[in-house]
The first five atom37 places (N, CA, C, CB, O) and aatype in JSON, in Angstrom:
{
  "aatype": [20, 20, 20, 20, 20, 20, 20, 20, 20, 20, 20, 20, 20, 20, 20, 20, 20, 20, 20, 20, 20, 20, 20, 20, 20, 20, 20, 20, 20, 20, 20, 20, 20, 20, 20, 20, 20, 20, 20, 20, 20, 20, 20, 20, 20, 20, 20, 20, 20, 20, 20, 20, 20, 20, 20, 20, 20, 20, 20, 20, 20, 20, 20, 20, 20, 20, 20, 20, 20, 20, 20, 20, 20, 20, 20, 20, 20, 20, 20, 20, 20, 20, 20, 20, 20, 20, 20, 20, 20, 20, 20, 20, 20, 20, 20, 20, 20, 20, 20, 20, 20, 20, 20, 20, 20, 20, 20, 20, 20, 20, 20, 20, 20, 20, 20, 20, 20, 20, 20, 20, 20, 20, 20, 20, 20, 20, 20, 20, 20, 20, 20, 20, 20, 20, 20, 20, 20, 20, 20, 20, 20, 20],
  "atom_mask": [
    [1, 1, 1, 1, 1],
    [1, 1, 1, 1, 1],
    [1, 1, 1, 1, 1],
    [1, 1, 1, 1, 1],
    [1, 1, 1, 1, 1],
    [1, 1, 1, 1, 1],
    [1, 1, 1, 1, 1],
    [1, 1, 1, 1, 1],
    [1, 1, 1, 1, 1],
    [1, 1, 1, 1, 1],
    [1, 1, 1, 1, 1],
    [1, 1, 1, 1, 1],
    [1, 1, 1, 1, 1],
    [1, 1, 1, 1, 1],
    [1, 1, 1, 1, 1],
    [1, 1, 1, 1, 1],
    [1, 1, 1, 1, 1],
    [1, 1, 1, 1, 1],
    [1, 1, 1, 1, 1],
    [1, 1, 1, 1, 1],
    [1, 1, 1, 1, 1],
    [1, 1, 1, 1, 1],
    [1, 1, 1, 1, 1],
    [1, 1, 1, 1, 1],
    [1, 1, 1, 1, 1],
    [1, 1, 1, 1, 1],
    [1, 1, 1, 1, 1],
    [1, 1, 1, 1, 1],
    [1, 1, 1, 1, 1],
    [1, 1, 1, 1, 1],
    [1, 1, 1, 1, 1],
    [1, 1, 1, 1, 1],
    [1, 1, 1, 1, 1],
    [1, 1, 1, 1, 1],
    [1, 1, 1, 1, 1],
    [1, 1, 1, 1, 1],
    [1, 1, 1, 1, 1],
    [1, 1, 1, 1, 1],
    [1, 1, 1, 1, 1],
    [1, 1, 1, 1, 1],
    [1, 1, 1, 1, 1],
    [1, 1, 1, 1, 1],
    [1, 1, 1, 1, 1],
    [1, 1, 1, 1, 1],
    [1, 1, 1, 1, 1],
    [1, 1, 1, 1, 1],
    [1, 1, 1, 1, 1],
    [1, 1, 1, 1, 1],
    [1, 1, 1, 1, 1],
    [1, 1, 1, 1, 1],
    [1, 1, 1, 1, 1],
    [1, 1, 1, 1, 1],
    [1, 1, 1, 1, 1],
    [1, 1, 1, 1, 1],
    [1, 1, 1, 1, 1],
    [1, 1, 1, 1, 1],
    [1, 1, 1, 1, 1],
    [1, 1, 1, 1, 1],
    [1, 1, 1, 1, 1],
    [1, 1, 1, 1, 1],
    [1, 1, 1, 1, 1],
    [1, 1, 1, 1, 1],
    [1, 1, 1, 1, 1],
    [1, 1, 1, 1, 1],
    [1, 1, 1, 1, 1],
    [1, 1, 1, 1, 1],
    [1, 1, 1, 1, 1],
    [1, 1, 1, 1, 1],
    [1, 1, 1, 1, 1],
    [1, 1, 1, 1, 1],
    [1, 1, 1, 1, 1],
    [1, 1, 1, 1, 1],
    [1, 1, 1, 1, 1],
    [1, 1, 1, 1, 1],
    [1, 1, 1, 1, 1],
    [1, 1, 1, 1, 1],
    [1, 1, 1, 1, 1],
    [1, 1, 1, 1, 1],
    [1, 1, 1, 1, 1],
    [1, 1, 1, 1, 1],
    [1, 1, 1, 1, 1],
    [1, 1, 1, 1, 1],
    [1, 1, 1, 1, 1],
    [1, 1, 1, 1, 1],
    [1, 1, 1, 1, 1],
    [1, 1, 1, 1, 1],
    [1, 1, 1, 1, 1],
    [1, 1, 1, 1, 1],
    [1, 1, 1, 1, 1],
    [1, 1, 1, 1, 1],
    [1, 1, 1, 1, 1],
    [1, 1, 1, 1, 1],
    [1, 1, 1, 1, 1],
    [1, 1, 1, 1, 1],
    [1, 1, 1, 1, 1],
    [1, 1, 1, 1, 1],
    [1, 1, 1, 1, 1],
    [1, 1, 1, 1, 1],
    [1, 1, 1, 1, 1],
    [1, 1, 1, 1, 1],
    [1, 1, 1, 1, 1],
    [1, 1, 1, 1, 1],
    [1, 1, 1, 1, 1],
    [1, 1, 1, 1, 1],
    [1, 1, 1, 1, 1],
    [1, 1, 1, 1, 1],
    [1, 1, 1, 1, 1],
    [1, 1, 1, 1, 1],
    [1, 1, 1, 1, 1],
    [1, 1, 1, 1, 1],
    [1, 1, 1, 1, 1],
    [1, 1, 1, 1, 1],
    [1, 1, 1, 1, 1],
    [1, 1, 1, 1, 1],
    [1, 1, 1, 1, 1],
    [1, 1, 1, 1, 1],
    [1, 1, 1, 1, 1],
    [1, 1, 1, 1, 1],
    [1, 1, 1, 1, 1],
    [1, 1, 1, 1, 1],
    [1, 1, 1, 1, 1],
    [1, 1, 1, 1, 1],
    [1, 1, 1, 1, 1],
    [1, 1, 1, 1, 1],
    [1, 1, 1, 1, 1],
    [1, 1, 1, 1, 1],
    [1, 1, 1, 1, 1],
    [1, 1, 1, 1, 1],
    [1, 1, 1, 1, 1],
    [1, 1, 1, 1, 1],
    [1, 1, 1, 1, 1],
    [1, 1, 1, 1, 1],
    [1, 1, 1, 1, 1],
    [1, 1, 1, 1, 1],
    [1, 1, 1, 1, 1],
    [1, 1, 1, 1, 1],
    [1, 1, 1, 1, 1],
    [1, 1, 1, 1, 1],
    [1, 1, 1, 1, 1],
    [1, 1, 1, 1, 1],
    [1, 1, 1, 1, 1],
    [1, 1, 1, 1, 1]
  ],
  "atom_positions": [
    [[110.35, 99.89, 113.84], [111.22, 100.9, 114.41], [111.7, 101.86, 113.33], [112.39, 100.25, 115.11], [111.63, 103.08, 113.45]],
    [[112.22, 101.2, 112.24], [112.74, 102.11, 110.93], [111.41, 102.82, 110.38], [113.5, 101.07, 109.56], [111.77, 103.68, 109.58]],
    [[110.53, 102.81, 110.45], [108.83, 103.09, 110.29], [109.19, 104.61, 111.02], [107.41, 101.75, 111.36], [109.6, 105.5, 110.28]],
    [[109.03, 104.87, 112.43], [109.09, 105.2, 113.53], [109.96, 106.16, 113.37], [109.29, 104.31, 114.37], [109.63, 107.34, 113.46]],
    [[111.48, 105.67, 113.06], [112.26, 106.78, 113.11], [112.11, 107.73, 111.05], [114.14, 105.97, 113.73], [112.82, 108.69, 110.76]],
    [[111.08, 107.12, 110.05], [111.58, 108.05, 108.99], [110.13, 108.88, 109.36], [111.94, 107.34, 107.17], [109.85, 109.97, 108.85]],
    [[109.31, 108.17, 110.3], [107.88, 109.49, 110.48], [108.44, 110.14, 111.55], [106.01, 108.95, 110.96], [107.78, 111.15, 111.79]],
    [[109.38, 110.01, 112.33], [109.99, 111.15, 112.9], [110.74, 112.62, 112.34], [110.79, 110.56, 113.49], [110.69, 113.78, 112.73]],
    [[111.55, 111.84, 111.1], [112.32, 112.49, 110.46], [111.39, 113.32, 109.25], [113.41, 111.52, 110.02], [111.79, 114.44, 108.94]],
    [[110.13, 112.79, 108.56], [108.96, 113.29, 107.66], [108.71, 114.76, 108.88], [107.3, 111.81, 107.42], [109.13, 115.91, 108.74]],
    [[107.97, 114.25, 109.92], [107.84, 115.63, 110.82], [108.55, 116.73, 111.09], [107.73, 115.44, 111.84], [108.31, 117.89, 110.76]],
    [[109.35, 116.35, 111.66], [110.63, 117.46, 111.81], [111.13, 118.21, 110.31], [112.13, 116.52, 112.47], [111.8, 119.24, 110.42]],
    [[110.79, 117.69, 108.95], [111.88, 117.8, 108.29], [110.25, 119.31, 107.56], [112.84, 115.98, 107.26], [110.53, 120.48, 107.29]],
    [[109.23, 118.87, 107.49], [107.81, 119.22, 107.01], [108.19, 120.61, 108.09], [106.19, 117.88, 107.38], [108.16, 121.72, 107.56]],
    [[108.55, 120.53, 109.56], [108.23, 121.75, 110.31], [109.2, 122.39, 109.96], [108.04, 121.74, 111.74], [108.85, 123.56, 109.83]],
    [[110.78, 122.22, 109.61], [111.4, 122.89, 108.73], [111.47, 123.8, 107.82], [111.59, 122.48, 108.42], [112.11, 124.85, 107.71]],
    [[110.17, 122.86, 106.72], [110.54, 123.48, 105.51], [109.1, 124.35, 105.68], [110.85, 122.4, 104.03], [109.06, 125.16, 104.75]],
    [[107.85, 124.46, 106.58], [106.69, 124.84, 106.11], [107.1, 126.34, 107.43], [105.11, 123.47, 106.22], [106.69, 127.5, 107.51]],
    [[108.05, 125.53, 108.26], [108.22, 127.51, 109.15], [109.39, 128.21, 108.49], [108.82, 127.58, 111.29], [109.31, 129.41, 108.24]],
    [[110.37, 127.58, 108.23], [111.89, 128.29, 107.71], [112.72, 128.25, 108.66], [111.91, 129.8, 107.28], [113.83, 128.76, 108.58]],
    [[112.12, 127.4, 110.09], [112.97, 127.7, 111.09], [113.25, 126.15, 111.58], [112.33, 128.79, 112.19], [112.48, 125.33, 111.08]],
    [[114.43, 125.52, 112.69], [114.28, 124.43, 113.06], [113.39, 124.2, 114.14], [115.31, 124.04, 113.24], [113.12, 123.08, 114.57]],
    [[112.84, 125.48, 114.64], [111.88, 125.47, 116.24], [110.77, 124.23, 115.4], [110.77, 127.63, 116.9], [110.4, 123.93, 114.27]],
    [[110.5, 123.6, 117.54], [109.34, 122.69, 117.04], [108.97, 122.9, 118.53], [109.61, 120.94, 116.29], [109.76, 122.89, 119.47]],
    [[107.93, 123.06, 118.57], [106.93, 123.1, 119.52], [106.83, 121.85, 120.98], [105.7, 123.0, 118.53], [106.49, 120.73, 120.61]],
    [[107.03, 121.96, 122.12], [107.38, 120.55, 123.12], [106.31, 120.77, 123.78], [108.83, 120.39, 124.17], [105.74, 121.76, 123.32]],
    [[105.54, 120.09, 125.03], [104.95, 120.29, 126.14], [106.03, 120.4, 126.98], [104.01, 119.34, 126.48], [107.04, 119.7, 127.11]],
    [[105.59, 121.58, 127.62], [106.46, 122.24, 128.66], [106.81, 121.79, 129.83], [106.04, 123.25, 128.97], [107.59, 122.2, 130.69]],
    [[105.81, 120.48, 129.71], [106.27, 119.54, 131.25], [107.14, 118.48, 131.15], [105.07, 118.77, 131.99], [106.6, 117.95, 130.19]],
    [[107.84, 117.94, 131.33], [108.79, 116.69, 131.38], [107.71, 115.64, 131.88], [110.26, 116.85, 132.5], [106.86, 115.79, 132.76]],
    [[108.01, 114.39, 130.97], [107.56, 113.41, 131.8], [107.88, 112.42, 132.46], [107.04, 113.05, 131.47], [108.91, 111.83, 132.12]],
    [[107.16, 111.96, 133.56], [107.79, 111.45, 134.86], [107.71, 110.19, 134.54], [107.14, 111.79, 136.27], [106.97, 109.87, 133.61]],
    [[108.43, 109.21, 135.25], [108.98, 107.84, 135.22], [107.77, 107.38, 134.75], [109.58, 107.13, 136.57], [106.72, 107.76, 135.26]],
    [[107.83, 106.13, 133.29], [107.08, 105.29, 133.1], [106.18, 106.32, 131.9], [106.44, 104.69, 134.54], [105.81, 105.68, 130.91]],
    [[105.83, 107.69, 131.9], [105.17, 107.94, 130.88], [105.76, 108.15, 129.86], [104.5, 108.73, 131.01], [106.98, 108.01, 129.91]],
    [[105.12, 108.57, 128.51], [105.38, 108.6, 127.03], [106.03, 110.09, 126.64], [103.89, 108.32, 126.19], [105.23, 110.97, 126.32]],
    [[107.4, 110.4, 126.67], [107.4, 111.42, 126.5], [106.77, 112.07, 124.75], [108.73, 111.59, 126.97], [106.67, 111.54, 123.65]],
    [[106.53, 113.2, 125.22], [105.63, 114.06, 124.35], [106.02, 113.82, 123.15], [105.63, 115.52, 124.57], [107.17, 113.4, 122.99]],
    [[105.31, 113.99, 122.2], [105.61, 114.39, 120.67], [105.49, 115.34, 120.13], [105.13, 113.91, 119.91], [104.38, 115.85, 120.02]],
    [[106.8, 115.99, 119.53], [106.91, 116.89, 119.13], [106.16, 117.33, 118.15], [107.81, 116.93, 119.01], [105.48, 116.38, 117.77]],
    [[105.89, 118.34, 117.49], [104.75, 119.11, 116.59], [105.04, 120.79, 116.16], [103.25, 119.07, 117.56], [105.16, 121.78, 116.9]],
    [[105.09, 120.66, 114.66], [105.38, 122.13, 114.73], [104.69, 123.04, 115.01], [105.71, 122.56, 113.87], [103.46, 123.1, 115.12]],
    [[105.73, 124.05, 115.19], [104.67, 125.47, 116.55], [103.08, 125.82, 115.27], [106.27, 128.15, 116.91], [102.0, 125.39, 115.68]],
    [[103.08, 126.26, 114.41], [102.04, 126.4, 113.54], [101.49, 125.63, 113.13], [102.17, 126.86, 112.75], [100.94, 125.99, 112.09]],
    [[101.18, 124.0, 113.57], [100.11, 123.46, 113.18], [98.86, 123.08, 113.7], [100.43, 122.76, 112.83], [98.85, 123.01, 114.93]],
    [[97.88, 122.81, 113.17], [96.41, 122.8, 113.56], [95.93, 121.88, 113.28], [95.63, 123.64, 113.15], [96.0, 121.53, 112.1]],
    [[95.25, 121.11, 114.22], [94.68, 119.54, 113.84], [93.12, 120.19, 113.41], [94.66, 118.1, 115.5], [92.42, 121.18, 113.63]],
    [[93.11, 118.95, 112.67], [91.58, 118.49, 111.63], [90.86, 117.51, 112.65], [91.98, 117.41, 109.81], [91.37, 116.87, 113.57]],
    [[89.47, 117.57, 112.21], [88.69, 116.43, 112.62], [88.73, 115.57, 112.03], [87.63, 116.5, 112.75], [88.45, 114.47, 112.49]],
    [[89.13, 115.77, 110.67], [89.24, 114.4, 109.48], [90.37, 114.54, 108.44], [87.77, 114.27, 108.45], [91.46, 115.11, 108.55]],
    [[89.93, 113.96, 107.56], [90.99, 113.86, 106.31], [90.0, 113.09, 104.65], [92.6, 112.46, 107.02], [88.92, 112.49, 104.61]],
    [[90.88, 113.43, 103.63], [89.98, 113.34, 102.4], [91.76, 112.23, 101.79], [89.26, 115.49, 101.34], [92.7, 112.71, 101.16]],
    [[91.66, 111.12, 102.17], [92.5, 110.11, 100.92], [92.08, 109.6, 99.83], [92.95, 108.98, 101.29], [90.9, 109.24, 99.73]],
    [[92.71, 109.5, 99.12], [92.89, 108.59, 97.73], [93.7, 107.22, 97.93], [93.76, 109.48, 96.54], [94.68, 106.88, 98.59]],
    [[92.91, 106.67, 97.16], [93.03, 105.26, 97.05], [93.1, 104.81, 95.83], [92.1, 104.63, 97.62], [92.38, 105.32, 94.97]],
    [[94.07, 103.64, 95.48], [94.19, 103.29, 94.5], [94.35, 101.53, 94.42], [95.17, 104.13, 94.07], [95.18, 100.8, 94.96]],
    [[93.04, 101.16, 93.38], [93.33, 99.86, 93.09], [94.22, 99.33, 91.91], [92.23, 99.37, 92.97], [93.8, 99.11, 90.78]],
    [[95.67, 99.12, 92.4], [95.99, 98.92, 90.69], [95.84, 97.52, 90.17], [97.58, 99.32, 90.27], [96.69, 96.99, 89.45]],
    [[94.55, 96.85, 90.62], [94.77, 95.89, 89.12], [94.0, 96.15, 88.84], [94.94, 94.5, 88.82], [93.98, 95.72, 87.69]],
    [[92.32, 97.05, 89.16], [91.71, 97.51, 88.31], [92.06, 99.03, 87.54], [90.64, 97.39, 88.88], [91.74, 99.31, 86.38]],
    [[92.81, 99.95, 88.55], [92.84, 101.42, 87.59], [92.02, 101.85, 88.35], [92.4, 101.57, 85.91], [91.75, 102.86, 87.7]],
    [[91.22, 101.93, 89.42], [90.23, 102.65, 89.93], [90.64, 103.33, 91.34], [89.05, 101.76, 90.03], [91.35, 102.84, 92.22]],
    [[90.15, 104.29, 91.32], [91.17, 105.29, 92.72], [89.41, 105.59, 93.5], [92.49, 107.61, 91.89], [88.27, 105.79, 93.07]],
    [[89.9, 105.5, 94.46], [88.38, 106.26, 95.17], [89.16, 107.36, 96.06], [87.16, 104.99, 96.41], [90.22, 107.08, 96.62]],
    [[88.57, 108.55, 96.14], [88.42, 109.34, 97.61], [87.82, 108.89, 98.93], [87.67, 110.45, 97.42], [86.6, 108.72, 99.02]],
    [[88.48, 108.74, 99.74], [87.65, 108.61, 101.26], [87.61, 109.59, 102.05], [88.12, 107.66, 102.17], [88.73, 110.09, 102.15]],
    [[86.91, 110.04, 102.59], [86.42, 111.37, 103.69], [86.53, 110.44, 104.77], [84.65, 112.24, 103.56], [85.83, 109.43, 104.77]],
    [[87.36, 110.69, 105.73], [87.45, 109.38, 107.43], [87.5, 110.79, 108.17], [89.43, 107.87, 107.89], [87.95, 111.87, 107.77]],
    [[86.94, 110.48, 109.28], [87.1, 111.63, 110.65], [88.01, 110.99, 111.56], [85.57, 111.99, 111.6], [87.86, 109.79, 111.79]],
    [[88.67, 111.45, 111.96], [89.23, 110.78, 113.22], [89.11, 110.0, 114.21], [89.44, 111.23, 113.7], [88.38, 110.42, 115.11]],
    [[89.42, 109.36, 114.3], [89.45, 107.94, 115.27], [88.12, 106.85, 114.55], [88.99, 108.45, 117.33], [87.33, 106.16, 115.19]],
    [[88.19, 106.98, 113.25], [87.4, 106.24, 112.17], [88.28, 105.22, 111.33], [86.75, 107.3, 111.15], [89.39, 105.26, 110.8]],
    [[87.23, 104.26, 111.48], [87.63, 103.23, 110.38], [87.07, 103.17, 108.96], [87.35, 101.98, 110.87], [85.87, 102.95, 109.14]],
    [[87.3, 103.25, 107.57], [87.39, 102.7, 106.76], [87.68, 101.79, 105.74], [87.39, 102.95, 106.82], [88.67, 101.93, 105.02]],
    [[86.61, 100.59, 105.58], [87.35, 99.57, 104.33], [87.74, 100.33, 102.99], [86.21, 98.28, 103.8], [87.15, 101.41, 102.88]],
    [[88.41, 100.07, 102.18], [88.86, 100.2, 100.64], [89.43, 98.72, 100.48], [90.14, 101.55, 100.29], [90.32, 98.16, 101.12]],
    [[88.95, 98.45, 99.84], [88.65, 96.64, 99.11], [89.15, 96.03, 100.28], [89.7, 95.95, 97.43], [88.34, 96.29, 101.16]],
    [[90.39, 95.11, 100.9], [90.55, 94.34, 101.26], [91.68, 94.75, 102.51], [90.66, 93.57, 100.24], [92.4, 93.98, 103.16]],
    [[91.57, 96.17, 102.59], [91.95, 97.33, 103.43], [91.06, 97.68, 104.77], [91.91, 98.52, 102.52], [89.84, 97.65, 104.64]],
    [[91.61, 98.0, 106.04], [90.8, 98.44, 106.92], [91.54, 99.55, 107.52], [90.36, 97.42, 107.81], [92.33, 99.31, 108.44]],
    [[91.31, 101.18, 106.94], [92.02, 102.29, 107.22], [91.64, 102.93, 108.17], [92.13, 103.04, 106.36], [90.5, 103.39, 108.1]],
    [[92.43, 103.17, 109.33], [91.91, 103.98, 110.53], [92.8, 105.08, 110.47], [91.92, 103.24, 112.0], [94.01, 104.83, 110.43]],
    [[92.27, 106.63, 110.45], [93.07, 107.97, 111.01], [92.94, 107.8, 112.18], [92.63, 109.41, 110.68], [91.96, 107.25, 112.69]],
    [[94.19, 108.39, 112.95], [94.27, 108.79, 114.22], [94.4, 109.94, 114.51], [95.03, 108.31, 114.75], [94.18, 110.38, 115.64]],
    [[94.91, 110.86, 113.18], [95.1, 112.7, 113.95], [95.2, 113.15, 112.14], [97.3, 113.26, 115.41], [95.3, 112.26, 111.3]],
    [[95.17, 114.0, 111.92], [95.19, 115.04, 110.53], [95.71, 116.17, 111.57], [93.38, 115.45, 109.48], [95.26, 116.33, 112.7]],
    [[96.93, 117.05, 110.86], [97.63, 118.04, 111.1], [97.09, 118.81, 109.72], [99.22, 117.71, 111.36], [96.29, 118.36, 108.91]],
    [[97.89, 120.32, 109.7], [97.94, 120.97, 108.79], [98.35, 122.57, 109.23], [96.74, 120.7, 108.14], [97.98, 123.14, 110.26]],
    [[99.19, 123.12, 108.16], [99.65, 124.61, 108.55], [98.15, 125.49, 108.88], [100.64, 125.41, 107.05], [97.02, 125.6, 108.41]],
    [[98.86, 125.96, 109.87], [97.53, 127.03, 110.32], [97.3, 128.17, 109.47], [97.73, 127.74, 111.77], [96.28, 128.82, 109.24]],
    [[98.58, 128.26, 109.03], [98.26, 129.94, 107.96], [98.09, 129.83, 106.53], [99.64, 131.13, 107.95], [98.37, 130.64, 105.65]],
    [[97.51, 128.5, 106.42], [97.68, 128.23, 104.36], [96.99, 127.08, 104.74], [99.6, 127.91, 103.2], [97.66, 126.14, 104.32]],
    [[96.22, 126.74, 105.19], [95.5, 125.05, 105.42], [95.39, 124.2, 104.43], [94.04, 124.98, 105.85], [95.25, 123.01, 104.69]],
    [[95.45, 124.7, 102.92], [95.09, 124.03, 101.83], [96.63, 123.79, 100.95], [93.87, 124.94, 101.03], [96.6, 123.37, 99.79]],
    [[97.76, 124.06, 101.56], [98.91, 123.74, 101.23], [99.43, 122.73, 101.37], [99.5, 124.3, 101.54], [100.14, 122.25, 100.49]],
    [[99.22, 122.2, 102.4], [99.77, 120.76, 102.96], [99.12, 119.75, 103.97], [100.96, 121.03, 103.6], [98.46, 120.33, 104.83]],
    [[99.14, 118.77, 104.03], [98.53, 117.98, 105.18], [99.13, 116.74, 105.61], [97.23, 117.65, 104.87], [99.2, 116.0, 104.63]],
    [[99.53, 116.24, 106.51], [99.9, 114.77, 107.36], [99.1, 114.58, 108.14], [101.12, 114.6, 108.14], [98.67, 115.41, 108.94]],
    [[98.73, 113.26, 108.02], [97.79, 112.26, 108.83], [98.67, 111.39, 109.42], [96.7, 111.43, 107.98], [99.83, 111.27, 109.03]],
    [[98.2, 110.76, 110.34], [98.95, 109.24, 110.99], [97.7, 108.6, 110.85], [99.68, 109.14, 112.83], [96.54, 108.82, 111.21]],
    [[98.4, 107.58, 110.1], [97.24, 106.11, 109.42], [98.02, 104.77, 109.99], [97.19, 105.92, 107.16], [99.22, 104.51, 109.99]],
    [[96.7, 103.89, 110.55], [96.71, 102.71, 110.62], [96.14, 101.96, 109.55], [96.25, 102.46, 111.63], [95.03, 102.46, 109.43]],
    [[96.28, 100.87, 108.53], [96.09, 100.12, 107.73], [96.59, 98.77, 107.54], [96.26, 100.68, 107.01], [97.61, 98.3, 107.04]],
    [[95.46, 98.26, 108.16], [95.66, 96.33, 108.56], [95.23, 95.9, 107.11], [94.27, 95.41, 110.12], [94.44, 96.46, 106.36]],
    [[95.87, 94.89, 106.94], [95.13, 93.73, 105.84], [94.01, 93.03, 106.34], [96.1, 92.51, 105.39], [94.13, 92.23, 107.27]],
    [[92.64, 93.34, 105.66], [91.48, 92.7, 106.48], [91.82, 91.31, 106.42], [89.95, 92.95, 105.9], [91.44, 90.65, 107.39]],
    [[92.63, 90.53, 105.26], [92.19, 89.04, 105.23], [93.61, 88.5, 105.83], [91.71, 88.36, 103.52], [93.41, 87.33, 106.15]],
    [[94.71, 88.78, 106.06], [95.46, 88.53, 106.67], [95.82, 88.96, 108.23], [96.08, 88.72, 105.94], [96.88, 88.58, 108.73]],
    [[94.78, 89.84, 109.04], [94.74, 91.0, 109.74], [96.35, 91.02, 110.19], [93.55, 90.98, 110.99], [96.8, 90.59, 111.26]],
    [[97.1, 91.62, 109.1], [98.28, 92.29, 109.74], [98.21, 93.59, 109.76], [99.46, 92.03, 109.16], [97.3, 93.97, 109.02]],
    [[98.82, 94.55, 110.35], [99.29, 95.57, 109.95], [99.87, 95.86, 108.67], [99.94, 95.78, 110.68], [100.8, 95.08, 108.51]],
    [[99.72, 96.7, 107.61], [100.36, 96.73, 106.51], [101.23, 97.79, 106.31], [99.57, 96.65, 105.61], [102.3, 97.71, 105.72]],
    [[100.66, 98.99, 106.9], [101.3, 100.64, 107.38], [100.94, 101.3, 108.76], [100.73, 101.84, 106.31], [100.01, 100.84, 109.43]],
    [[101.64, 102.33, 109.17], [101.65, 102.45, 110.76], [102.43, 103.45, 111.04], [102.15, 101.26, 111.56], [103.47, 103.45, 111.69]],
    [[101.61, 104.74, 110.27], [102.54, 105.86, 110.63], [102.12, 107.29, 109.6], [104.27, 105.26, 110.33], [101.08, 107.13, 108.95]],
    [[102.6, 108.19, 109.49], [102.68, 110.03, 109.17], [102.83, 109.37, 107.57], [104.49, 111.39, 110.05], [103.68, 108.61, 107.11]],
    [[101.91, 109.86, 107.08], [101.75, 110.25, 105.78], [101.58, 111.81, 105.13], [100.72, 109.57, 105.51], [100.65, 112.52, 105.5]],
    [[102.33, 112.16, 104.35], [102.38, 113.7, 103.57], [101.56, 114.01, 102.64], [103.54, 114.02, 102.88], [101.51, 113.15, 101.75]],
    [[100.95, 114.83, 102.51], [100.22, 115.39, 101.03], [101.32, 115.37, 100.08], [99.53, 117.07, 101.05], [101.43, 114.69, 99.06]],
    [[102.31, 116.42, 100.68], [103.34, 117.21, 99.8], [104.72, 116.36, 99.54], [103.75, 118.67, 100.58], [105.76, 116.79, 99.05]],
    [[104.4, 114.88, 100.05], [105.6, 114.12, 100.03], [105.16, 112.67, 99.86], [106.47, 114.35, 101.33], [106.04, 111.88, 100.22]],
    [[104.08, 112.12, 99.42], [103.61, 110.91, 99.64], [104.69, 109.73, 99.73], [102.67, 110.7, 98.63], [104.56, 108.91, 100.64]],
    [[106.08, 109.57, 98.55], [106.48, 108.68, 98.33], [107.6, 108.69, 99.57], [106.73, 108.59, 96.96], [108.49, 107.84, 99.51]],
    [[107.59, 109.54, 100.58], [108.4, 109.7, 101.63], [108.27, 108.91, 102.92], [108.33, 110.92, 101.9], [109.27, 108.66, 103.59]],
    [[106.96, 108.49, 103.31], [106.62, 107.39, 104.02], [105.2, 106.84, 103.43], [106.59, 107.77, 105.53], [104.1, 107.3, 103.74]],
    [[105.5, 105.54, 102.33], [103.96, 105.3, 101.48], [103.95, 104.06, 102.33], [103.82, 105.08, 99.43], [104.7, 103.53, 103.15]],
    [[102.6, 103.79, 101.69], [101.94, 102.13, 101.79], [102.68, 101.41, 101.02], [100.38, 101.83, 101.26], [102.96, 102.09, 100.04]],
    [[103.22, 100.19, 100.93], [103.96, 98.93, 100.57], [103.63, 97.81, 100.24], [104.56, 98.62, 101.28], [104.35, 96.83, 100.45]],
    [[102.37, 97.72, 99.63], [101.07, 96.51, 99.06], [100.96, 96.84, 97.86], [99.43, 96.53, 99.72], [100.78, 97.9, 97.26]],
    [[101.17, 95.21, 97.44], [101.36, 94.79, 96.1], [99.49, 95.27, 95.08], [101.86, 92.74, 96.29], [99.18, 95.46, 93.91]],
    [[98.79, 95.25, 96.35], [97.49, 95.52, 95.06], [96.81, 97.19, 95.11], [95.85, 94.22, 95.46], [96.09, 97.75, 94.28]],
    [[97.39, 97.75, 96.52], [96.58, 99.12, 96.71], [97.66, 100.43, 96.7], [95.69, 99.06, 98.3], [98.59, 100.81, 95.98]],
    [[97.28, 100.7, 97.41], [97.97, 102.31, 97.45], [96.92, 103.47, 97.38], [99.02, 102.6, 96.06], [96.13, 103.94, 96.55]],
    [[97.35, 103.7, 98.72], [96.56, 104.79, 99.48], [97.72, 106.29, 100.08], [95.77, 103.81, 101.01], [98.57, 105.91, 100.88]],
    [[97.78, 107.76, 99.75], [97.77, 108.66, 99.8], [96.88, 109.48, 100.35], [97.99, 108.75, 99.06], [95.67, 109.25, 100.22]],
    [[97.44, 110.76, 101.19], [96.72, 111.78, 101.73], [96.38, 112.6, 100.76], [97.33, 112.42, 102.71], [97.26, 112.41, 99.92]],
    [[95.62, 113.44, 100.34], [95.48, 114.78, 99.81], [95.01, 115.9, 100.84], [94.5, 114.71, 98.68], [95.68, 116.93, 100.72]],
    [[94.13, 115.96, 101.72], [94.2, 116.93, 102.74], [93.55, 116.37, 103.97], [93.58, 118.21, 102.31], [93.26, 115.2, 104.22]],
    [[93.37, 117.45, 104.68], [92.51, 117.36, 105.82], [91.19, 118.17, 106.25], [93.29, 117.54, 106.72], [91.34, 119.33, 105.87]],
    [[90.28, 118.05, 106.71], [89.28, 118.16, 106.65], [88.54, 118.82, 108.33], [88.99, 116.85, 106.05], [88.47, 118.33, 109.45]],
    [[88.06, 120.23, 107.7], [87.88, 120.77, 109.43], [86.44, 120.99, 109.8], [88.67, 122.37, 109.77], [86.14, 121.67, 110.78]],
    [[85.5, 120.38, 108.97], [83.99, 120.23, 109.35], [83.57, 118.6, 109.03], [82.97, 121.39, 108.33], [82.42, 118.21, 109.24]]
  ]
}
């Protein structure tokens, strides 16, 4: 839940600072008993088909890049990373980027992270594993 509400607060706070304004973008319909109401999104952003992370093993020192497309899984050692959406400003695309990442422990299959990750803010909602650490750097539109 505390997950939940600081990738709420990462979003809102990113559409802030990347429009200058507090507007955020709603679906214009209300939703009716039992559905999910909408998620908010700032008015200027543009989803990716993918995303380009970094990864980091620290007990060896070795970082890899991963290229994932959306609704893709990737291992990184003992990691199983799924994107679900890549955002990014529509008028500067190479300025900033948030993804929402799933990342289970393959050998324990828990969940390990579960939520909005920043280019421009990584340590604002990171991964929390003692051997990896994984970061966004952008998103990816071919």
């Amino acid at each position: 839940m505390i997950r939940r509400a600081a990738s709420a607060v990462a979003l809102g706070l990113w559409a802030v600072l990347a429009s200058g304004t507090t507007a955020v973008a709603q679906d214009a319909q209300a939703p009716d008993a039992g559905q999910t109401a909408p998620q908010p999104r700032p008015a200027d952003a543009a989803e990716a088909s993918g995303a380009v992370l970094r990864a980091l093993d620290k007990v060896s020192g070795a970082t890899t890049d991963l290229t994932i497309r959306v609704h893709e899984t990737k291992a990184f050692g003992k990691l199983d990373i799924t994107l679900s959406d890549c955002r990014f400003p529509a008028e500067d695309p190479s300025s900033n980027a948030w993804a929402h990442l799933t990342i289970v422990d393959s050998a324990s299959k828990t969940t390990v992270f579960s939520g909005w990750m920043i280019a421009s803010s990584p340590a604002l909602n990171a991964l929390d594993h003692p051997r990896y650490d994984v970061w966004v750097l952008s998103c990816t539109t071919s």
